[in-house]
C-alpha angles and dihedrals in degrees: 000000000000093000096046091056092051087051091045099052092038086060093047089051095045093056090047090052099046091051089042089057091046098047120019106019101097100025117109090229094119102171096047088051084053104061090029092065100043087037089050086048097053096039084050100050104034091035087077101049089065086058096051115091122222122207108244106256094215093078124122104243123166122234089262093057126086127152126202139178126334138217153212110293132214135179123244126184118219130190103279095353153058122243120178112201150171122257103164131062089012114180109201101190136003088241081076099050094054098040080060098047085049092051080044103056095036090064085050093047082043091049088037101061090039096062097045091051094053081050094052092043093054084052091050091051101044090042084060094042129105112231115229127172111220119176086339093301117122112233122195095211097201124173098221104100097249128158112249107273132169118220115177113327084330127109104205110196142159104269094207089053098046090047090051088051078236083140109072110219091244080074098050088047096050087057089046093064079053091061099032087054092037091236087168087067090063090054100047097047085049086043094051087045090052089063098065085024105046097116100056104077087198087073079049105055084049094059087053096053091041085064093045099050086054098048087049092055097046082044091053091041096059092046092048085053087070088263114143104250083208095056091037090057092051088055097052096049085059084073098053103098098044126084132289129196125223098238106038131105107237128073122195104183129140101241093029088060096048087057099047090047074052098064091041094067089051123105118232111252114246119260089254095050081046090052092054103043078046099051094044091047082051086056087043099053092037083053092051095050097040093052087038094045080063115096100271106227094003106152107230102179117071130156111292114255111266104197084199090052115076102220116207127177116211104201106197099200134252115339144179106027091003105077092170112190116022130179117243091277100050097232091110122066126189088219081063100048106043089049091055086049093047097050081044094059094042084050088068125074109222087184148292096286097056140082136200129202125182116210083208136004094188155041099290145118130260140165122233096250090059095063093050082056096056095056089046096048096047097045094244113193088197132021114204120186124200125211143152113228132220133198130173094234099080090197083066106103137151150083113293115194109197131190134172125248085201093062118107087232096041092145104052093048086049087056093042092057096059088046084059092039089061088037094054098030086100082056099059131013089224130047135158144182118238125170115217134162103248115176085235100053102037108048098054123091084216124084102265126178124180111219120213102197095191150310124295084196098063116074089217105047081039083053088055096040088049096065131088094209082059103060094052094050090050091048088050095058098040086053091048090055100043077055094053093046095051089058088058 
């Protein structure tokens, strides 16, 4: 889910900044530019979160169960049987899960302390600053050689120099349309992004062209106001060895500069041309959110529904970071066992007019909502999901057969289960019918029924889960009763 939201939002980036490049970048249409990148930023990184789906958090679910995030599906054809299974974004082990949320939150520990230092810095400065009121603008004098920079409604600049009149007013002029359009607003909302974002270098790019949005409109400001752009550029050069500040909203640089005295040589596009750049940035940006508002990775071609084939989907629990059930010494995992139940079961062939899909046939990670989809999609006449127990009680031991009173075929899942019950009795000297309200059995229009085959917890139950032998008689029966049933 996580990856599929970077992917999503990177694409939405990617689409804004393309767009950005072909139509605004060099129009002198500043304000516009302005709203159009931190409005492409939020829109990028908020419009895939209303196509993630979230399990509902209302589900029964045992102490033993736990779902995580899903992935894209595909679907693979084996021998006698169906398996639907994951080949992107595949996490192999939760050791590297958490080795990537480690790398994660230590960028946003890196990112963290940086901006609060370039906050703490700014204070400093301005703590040591003398205030001056100069044409109703407030000025921070600091002895420290900095280049002039606005941060808030501050004008931060070199005391020896303004006293000297060695700023010319142009410059302070330049830094007062930063504090009248609240330019310092813009950075600090990209550079609190950049914290949770630092590792996308799309969210960067966008930073770079935010500032220099800002420093092109208080250029174009000061020309407009009758001042020589080739005077004006000189000024500026005279900044670009002294300091800069992170934060702040004004960049002296050599190649920087070039570009702004650039842009002010450049002639503002008509307000048709404008229209037209604006209205084919508008198609670019509908096409983007109708092909993203579409599933990414659903799968939309399954088998065709065969009324003379009985379609079952065996649904092995959990899988990839979610281990589910383990024994006391954590070397056997549920996810294990109930996938080498499930390709056994699919190994053997329970008839002709029967036929056996597989929600995963390997180690990898789903959401609960993709295997519903996967029944639906496929038609399924019957949804079996398989699944260890574990109970703290280690003397607790046994089959449980659950079905949901919620699902549109209740009764017969609830007939079915006893049908397993009898099917799997030789399997366990205990066995029972519960009904619970699983995600996967509730939410299907199909008769669907979880199977715990025993309990991890119990040394006798984990004896029997532990066998080979084991799996294939389990799978046998399971396959004699989806037989009996389709006869039915």
């Amino acid at each position: 889910m996580i990856l599929i939201y970077i992917l999503k939002s990177s694409i939405y980036l990617s689409f804004f900044l393309i767009s950005y490049y072909l139509f605004f970048n060099k129009d002198k249409w500043f304000v516009f530019n302005r709203f159009y990148l931190l409005a492409a930023v939020l829109i990028s990184l908020l419009a895939p979160m209303a196509n993630i789906s979230i399990p509902n958090t209302g589900d029964y679910i045992d102490e033993s169960h736990f779902q995580f995030v899903h992935n894209n599906l595909s679907l693979i054809e084996q021998s006698n049987f169906i398996a639907i299974s994951n080949t992107k974004f595949e996490i192999s082990s939760a050791s590297t899960y958490i080795f990537g949320l480690l790398i994660y939150f230590l960028g946003v520990a890196l990112m963290m302390a940086r901006y609060l230092n370039n906050l703490v810095g700014i204070r400093k400065l301005y703590s040591r600053s003398s205030s001056y009121q100069f044409d109703g603008l407030n000025l921070a004098l600091v002895a420290e050689r900095i280049s002039p920079f606005c941060f808030g409604g501050k004008i931060f600049l070199n005391q020896n120099d303004f006293r000297n009149k060695l700023i010319d007013r142009d410059i302070i002029r330049h830094e007062s349309v930063h504090a009248h359009h609240l330019h310092t607003i813009d950075l600090v909302v990209i550079e609190t992004l950049l914290i949770f974002y630092w590792f996308n270098p799309l969210l960067w790019a966008f930073r770079s062209l935010i500032k220099n949005n800002h420093e092109y409109y208080a250029d174009d400001y000061v020309i407009r106001e009758e001042s020589n752009f080739v005077e004006y550029g000189n000024k500026l050069l005279g900044f670009i060895k002294k300091e800069n500040y992170p934060l702040q909203a004004s960049g002296f640089n050599y190649s920087f500069i070039k570009n702004r005295i650039t842009m002010m040589n450049r002639s503002r596009s008509s307000s048709f041309i404008f229209g037209s750049k604006f209205l084919a940035s508008l198609l670019v940006l509908i096409f983007a959110l109708i092909t993203m508002s579409l599933r990414f990775g659903e799968v939309k071609k399954f088998l065709p529904k065969d009324s003379s084939v009985f379609t079952v989907v065996v649904d092995p629990g959990h899988g990839g970071v979610d281990f589910g059930a383990s024994n006391p010494d954590q070397v056997i995992f549920e996810k294990d066992i109930v996938l080498d139940i499930a390709k056994a079961i699919a190994g053997t062939s329970a008839g002709s007019t029967t036929r056996i899909i597989l929600t995963r046939n390997s180690d990898v990670m789903m959401t609960l909502s993709d295997r519903v989809q996967i029944a639906k999609a496929n038609g399924a006449d019957l949804f079996i999901s398989l699944h260890i127990n574990y109970h703290h009680d280690r003397r607790v031991k046994g089959l449980e057969v659950y079905y949901s009173e919620q699902n549109n075929k209740s009764n017969l899942s609830k007939e079915y289960s006893t049908l397993f019950l009898k099917g799997l009795t030789s399997s366990s000297e205990s066995a029972t019918i519960k009904a619970g309200d699983f995600a996967v059995l509730k939410n299907l229009d199909c008769p669907a029924l979880l199977l715990e085959l025993g309990f991890i917890s119990n040394s006798q139950d984990l004896q029997l889960l532990s066998s080979q032998a084991t799996y294939q008689s389990i799978a046998e029966q399971i396959s004699q009763t989806i037989l009996e049933i389709s006869k039915m």
